[in-house]
C-alpha positions as CSV (number, residue, x, y, z in Angstrom):
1,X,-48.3,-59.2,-5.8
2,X,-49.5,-55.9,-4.8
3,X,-46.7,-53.2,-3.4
4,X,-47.8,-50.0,-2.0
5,X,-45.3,-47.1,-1.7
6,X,-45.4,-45.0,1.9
7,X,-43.0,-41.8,1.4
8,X,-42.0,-40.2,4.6
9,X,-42.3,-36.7,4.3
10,X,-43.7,-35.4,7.5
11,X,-40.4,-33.8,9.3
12,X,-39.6,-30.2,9.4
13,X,-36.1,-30.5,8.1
14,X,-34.7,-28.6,11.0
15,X,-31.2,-29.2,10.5
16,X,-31.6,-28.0,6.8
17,X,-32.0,-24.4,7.8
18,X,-34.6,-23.6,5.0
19,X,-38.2,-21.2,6.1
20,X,-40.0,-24.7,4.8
21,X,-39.5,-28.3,5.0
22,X,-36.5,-28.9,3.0
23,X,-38.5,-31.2,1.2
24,X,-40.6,-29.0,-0.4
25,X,-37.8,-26.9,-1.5
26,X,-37.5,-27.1,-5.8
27,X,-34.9,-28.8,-7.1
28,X,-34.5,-27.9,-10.6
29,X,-37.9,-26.8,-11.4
30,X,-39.7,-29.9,-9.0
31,X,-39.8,-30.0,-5.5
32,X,-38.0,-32.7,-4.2
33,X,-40.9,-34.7,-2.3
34,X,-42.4,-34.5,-6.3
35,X,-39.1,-36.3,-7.0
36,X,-39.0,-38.4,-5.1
37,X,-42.8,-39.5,-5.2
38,X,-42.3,-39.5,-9.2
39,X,-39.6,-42.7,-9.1
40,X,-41.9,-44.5,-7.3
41,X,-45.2,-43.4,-9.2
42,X,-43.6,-44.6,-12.4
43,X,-41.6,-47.8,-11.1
44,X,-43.9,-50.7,-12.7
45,X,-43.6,-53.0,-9.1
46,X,-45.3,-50.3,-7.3
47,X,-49.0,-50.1,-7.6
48,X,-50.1,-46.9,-5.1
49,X,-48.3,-44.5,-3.2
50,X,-48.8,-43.0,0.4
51,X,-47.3,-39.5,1.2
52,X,-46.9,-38.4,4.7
53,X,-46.0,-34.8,5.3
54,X,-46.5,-32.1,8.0
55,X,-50.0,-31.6,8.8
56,X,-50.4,-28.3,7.8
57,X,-49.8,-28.6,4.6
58,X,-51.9,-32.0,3.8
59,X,-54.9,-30.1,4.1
60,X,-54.2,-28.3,0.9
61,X,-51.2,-30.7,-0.4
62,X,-49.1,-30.0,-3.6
63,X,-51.1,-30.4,-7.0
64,X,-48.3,-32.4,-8.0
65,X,-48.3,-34.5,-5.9
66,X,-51.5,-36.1,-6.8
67,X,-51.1,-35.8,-10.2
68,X,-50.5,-38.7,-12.4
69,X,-52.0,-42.3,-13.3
70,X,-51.0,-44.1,-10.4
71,X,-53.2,-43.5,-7.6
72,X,-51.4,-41.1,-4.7
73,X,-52.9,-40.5,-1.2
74,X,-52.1,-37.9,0.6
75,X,-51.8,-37.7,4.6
76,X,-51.1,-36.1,7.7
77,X,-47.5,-36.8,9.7
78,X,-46.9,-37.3,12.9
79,X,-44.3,-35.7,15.4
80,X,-42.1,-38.8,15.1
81,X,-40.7,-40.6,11.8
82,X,-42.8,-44.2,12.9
83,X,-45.5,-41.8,13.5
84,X,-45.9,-40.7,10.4
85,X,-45.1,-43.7,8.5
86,X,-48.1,-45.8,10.6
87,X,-50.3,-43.1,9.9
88,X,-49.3,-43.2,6.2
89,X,-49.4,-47.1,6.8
90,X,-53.3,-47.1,8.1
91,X,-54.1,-46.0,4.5
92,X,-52.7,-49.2,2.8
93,X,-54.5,-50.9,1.2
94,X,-55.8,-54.0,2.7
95,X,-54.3,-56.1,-0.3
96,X,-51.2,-55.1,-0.2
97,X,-48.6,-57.7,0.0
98,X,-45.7,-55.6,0.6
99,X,-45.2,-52.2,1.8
100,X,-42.3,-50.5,0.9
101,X,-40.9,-47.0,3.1
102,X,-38.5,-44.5,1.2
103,X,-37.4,-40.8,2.8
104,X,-38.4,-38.0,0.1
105,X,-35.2,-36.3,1.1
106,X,-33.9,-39.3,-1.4
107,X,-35.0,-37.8,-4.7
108,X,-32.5,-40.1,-6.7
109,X,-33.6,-43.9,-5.3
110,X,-33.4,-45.5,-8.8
111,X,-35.6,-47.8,-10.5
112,X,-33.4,-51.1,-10.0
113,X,-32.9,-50.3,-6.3
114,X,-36.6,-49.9,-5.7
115,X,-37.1,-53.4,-7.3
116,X,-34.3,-55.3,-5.7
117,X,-35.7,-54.4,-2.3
118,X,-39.2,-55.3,-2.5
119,X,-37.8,-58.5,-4.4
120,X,-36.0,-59.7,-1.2
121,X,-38.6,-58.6,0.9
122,X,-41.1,-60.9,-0.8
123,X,-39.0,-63.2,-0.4
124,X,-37.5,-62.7,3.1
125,X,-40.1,-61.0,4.6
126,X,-38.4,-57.7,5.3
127,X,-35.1,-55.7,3.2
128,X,-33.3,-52.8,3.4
129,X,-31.4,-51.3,0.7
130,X,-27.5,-50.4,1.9
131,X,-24.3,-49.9,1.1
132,X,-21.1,-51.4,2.3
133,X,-18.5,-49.3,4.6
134,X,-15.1,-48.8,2.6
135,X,-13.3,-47.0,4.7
136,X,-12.1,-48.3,8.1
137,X,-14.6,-48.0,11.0
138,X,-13.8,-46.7,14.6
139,X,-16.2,-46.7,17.7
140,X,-15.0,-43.6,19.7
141,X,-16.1,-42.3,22.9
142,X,-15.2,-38.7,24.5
143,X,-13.2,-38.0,21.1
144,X,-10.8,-41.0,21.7
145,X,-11.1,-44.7,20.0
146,X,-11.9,-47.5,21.9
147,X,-12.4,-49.8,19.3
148,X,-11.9,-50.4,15.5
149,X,-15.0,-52.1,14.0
150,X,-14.6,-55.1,11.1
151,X,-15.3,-53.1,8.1
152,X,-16.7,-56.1,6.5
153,X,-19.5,-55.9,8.6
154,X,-20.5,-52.6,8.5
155,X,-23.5,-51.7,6.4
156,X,-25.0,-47.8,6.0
157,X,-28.4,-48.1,5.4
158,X,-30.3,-46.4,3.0
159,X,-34.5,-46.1,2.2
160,X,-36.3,-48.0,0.4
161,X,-37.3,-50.4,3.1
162,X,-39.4,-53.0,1.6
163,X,-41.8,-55.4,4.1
164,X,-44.5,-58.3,4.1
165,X,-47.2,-56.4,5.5
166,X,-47.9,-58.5,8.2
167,X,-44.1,-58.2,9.3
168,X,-44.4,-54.3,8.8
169,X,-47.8,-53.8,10.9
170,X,-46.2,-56.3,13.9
171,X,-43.0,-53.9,14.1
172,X,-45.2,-50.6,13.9
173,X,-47.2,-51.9,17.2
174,X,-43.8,-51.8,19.1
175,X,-44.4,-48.1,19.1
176,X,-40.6,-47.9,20.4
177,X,-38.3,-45.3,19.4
178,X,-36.3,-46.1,16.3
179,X,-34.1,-44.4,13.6
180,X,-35.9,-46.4,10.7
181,X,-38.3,-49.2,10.3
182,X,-35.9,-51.9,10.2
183,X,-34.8,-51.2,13.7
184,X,-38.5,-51.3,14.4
185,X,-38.9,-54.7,12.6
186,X,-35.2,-56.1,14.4
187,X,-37.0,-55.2,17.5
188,X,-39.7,-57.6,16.6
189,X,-37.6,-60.4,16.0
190,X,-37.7,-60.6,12.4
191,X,-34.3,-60.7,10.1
192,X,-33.4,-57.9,7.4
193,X,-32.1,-58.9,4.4
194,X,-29.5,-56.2,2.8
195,X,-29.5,-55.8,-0.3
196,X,-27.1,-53.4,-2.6
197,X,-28.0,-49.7,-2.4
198,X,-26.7,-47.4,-4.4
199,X,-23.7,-44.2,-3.6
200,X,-26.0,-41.9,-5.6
201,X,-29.0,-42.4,-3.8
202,X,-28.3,-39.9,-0.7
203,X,-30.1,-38.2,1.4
204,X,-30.6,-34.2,1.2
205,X,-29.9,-32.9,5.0
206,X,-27.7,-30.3,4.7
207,X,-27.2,-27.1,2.5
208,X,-23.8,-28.8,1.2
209,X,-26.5,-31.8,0.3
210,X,-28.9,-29.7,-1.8
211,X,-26.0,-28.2,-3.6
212,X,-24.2,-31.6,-4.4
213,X,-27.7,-32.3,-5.9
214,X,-27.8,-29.6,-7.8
215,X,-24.5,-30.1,-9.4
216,X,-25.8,-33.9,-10.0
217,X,-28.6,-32.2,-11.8
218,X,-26.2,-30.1,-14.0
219,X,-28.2,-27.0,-12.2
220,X,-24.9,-25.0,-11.0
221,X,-22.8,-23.8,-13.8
222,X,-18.8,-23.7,-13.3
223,X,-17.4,-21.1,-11.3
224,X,-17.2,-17.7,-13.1
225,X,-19.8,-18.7,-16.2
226,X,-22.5,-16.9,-14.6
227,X,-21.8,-13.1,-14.9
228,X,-24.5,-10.7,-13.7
229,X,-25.1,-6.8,-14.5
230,X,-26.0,-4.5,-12.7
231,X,-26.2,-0.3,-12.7
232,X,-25.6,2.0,-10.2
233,X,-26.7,6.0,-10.2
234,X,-26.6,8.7,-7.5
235,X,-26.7,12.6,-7.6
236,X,-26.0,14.6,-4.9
237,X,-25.9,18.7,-3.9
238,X,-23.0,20.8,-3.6
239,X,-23.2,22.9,-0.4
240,X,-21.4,25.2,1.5
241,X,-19.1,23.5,4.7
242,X,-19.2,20.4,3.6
243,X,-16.1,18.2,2.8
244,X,-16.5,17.0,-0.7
245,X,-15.8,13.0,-0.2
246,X,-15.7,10.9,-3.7
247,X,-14.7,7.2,-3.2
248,X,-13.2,8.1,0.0
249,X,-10.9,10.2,-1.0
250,X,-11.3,13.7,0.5
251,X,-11.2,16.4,-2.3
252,X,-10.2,20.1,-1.7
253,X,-12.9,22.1,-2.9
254,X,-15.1,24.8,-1.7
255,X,-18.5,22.6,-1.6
256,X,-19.1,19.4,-0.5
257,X,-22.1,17.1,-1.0
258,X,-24.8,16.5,1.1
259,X,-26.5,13.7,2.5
260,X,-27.2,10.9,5.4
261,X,-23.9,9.5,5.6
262,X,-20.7,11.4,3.5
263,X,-22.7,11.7,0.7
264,X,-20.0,9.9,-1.6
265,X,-22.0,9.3,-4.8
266,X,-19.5,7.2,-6.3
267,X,-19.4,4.7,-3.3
268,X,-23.4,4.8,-3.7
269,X,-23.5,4.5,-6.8
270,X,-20.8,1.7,-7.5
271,X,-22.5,0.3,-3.8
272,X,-26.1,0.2,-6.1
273,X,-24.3,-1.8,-8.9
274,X,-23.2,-4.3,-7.2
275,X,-25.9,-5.3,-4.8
276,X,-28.2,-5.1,-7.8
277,X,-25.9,-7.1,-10.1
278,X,-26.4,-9.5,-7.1
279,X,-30.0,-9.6,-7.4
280,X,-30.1,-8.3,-3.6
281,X,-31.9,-4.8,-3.6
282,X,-30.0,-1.6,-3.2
283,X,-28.6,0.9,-1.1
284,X,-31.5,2.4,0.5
285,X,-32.9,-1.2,1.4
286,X,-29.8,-2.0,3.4
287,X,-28.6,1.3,4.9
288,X,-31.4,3.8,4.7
289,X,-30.9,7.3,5.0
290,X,-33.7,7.4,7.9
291,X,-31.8,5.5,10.0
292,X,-29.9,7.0,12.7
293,X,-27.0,4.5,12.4
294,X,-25.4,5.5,9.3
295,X,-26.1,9.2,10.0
296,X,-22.6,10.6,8.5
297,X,-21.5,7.3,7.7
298,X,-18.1,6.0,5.8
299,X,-19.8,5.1,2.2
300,X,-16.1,3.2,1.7
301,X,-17.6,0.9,5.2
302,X,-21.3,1.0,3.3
303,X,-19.8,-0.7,0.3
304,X,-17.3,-3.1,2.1
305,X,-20.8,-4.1,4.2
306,X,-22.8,-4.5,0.7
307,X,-19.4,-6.7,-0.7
308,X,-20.5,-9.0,2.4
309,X,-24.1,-9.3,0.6
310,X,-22.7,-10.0,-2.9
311,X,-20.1,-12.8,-1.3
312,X,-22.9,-14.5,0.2
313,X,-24.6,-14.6,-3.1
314,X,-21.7,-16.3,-4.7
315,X,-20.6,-13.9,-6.5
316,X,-16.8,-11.6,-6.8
317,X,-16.4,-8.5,-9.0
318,X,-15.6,-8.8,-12.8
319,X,-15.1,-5.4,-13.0
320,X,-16.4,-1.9,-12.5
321,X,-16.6,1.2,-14.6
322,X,-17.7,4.4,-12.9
323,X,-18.2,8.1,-14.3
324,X,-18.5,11.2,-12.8
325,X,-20.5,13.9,-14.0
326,X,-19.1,17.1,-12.3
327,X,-18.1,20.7,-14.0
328,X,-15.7,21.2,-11.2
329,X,-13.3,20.1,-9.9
330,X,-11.0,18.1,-12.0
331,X,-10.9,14.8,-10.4
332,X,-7.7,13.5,-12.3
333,X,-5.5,14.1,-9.8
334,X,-7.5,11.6,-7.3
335,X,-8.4,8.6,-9.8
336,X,-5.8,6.9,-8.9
337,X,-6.3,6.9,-5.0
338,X,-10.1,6.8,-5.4
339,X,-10.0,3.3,-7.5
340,X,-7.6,2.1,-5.1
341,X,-10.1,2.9,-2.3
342,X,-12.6,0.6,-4.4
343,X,-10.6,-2.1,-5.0
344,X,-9.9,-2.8,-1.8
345,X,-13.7,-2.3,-0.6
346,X,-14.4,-4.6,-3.9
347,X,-12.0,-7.4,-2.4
348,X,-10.6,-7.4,-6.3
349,X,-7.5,-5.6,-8.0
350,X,-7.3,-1.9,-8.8
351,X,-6.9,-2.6,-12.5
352,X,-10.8,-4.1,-12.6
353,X,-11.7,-1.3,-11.8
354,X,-12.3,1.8,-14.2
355,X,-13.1,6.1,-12.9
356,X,-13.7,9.0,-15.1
357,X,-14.9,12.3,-15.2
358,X,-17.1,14.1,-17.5
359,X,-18.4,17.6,-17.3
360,X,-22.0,18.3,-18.5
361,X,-20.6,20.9,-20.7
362,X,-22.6,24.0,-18.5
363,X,-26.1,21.9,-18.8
364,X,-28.3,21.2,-16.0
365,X,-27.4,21.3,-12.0
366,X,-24.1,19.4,-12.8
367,X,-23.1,21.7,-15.3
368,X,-24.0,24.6,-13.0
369,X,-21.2,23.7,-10.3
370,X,-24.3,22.3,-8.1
371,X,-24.3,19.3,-7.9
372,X,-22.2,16.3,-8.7
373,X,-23.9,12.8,-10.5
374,X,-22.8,9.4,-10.8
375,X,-23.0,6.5,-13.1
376,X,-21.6,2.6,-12.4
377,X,-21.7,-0.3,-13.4
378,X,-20.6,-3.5,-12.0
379,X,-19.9,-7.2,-13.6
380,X,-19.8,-10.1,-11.3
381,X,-18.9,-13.4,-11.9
382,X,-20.5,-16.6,-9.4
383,X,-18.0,-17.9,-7.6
């Protein structure tokens, strides 16, 4: 018996968010169309494998994808899910016995499950792999129920979906609109035999999906064993009529420092450290000083804004440790208020986070009384 393999990869993965198809996004090192291709490619029932995905990219497809014993053809989707699986199905071979249709965005279809569906479809002439409803079922309409289904009849169906080839090409020249091919082959007036799926073989459609398979793949560590490092430095002039502003606390001092926004160079600096900790660039990237909008700016606001950055990274703050490189003036009077200030910008408690001052013992600009430097650095731990 000869069983060709038709992958349905030709959809834009819309609901998935992603700039690509999602299936083309990597999944531990693979993308997971090559995942999905891969089961099939090395199941011994199937003899060739068809791959349908978006036309732009089948004109220079994947390397992977045709790499490998088994032969693997690669071809052009269609703007509908039939379409692409009876363009994929044109380039069957013309000795195939059975054709059998999985979704790539099921990279975990395992071996046994491949061959109990195109076992039953040999057989019956047509099977779907599914799974049996275990909670209760309701029909609803306008948010109300209107009628509680028997559970023991409820089936969610899954890919693969195995076929005689003769039932499959019949079912295909419906043309109709259908949410698989066994609607298509219903339709036609053929039976489906079910047989069992399996509860790990899901589809990816969501970001919540791709991270569930991630965690199936042992590829996302435990909340807080990832900790990232990152630096922070800024150095500003004292001047004349400015306010001298160091994690937002306003300092009484002759000078003040200048810049774009308040010129607080431990904000920026501490700000610095934790976006680049984060892996997501740095202050200038995000607020630069040749924009109009953070002309004169709260830096206490710039870091609560970069804090929005970091959460959306997964990650919270370990800790921070900043220094202060001034000759005057003494800051110890302000440490306290100033690491309250970033605490609460840090979304974490005041006692994670660490400020002292240093002079630069009459050396350089900072030893000078003109200017003031500072160094952080920022541990955070994924979430």
């Amino acid at each position: 018996m000869h069983v060709s393999a038709l992958i349905a990869a030709g959809g834009r993965g819309l609901r998935f968010g992603a700039e690509q198809p999602k299936q083309f996004l990597s999944l531990g090192g693979r993308s997971i169309l090559e995942r999905s291709v891969d089961v099939f490619r090395h199941c011994a029932v199937i003899d060739d494998v068809v791959v349908a995905i978006p036309p732009e990219m089948a004109v220079n497809p994947p390397a992977s994808l045709l790499a490998g014993e088994k032969p693997v053809e690669v071809v052009a989707g269609g703007a509908r899910r039939q379409d692409s699986v009876a363009q994929a199905f044109a380039r069957v071979a013309d000795r195939a016995d059975v054709v059998v249709i999985h979704d790539a965005a099921r990279p975990f279809v395992s071996d046994e499950t491949i061959r109990r569906t195109v076992s039953a479809a040999a057989e019956c002439g047509a099977a779907i792999a599914a799974i049996a409803a275990r909670d209760t079922v309701k029909r609803a309409r306008a948010g109300r129920i209107v009628a509680t289904l028997p559970r023991d009849e409820i089936f969610l169906a899954q890919t693969p979906q195995a076929f005689r080839t003769a039932v499959l090409k019949e079912a295909l020249a419906l043309n109709s609109d259908a949410t698989d091919e066994a609607m298509l082959v219903e339709q036609a007036g053929h039976a489906v035999q079910i047989v069992e799926g399996d509860a790990g073989n899901f589809k990816i459609t969501t970001p919540e999906d791709f991270a569930m398979a991630e965690r199936l793949l042992g590829l996302t560590p435990p909340a807080g064993s990832v900790v990232r490092i990152g630096n922070g430095y800024d150095l500003h002039r004292l001047v004349a009529d400015r306010p001298l502003i160091l994690g937002g606390v306003t300092i009484p001092f002759e000078k003040g420092l200048l810049g774009h926004s308040d010129a607080d160079a431990i904000c920026h600096a501490v700000t610095d450290a934790v976006l680049g900790a984060a892996g997501a660039g740095d202050i200038g990237r995000h607020f630069p000083d040749n924009d109009r909008a953070w002309k004169g700016a709260n830096s206490i606001d710039l870091l609560r804004r970069a804090m929005v950055i970091v959460k959306d990274a997964r990650f919270a703050v370990s800790n921070v440790d900043v220094v202060v490189i001034a000759q005057k003036p003494k800051l110890v009077p302000y440490v306290d208020a100033i690491r309250a200030n970033l605490a609460a910008a840090l979304e974490c408690d005041a006692s994670q986070v660490s400020v002292k001052g240093k002079t630069n013992e009459g050396m350089d600009s900072m030893g000078a009384g003109e200017s003031i430097a500072v160094h952080a650095v920022a541990l955070l731990a994924r979430t």
